[in-house]
C-alpha positions in Angstrom: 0.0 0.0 0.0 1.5 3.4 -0.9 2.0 6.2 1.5 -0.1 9.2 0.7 1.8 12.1 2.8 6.0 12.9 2.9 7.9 13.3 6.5 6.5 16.8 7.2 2.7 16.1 6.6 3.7 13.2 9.2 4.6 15.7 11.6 2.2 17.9 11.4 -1.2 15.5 11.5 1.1 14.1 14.2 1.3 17.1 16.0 -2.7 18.0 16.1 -3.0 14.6 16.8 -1.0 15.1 20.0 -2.7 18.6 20.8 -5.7 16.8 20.9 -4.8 14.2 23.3 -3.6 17.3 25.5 -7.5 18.4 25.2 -8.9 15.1 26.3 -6.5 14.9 29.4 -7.7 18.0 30.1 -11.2 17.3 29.9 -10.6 14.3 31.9 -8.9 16.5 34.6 -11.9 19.0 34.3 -14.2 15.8 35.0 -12.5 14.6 38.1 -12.1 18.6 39.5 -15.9 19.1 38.9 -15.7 21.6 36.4 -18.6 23.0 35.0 -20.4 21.6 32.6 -20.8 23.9 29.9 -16.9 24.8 29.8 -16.4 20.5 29.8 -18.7 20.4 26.5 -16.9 23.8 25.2 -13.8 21.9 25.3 -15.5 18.5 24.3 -17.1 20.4 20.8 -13.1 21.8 20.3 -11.6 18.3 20.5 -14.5 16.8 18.1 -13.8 19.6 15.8 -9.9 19.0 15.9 -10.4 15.3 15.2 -12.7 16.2 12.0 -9.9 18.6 11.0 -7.8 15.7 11.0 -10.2 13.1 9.7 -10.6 15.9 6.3 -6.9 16.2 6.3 -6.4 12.5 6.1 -9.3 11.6 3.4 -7.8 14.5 1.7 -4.4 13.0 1.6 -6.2 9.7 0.4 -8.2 11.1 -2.6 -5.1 13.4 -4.0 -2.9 10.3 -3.6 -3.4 6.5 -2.9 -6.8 6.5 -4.6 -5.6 9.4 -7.5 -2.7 6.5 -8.3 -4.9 3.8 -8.1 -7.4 5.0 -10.8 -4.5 5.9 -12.9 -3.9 1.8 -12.8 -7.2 1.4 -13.6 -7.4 -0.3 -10.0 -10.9 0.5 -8.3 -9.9 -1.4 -4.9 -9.4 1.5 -3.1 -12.4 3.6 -4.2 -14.9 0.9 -3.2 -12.9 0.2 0.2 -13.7 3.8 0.9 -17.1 4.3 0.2 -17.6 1.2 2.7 -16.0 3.1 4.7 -18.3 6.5 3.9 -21.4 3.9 4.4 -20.6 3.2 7.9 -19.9 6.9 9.4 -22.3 8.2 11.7 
C-alpha cells in the first residue's frame, strides 16, 4: 500500500493529533475537579472539531494520492474500500 503524505505532513497531522490528546487529558482533569459543565462540553465540541480537522486532512491525503494513483492503474480497490467506509460513518 502506498503512503499518501511525505515526513513533514507526518509531523504535522502528528502534531494535532497530539494537541488533541492534551484536550482530552484536560477534559478528563476537568471531570475529576468538577468543572462546569458547559466549559467541559466547550472543550469537548473543540476536540471533536480538531479530530474532524484531521479526519478531512487524512481523506484528503487519500483522494489526492493512494486513490488518484490507483485510478490511474485502472485499479478500483481502493475507491470501493472507501465508500464502505463513507457507508458506515455516523
Amino acid at each position: 500500500m502506498a503512503v499518501c503524505r511525505n515526513e513533514s505532513e507526518k509531523r504535522k497531522i502528528n502534531h494535532r493529533l497530539r494537541r488533541i490528546a492534551g484536550q482530552v487529558k484536560a477534559a478528563e482533569r476537568m471531570i475529576d475537579g468538577n468543572a462546569e459543565c458547559i466549559e467541559i462540553l466547550r472543550l469537548l465540541n473543540s476536540i471533536s472539531g480538531a479530530l474532524k480537522g484531521v479526519w478531512i486532512q487524512v481523506l484528503n491525503d487519500h483522494l489526492k494520492g493512494c486513490i488518484s494513483n490507483a485510478l490511474a492503474h485502472r485499479d478500483t480497490k481502493l475507491v470501493d474500500e472507501l465508500i464502505e467506509h463513507l457507508k458506515r460513518l455516523k
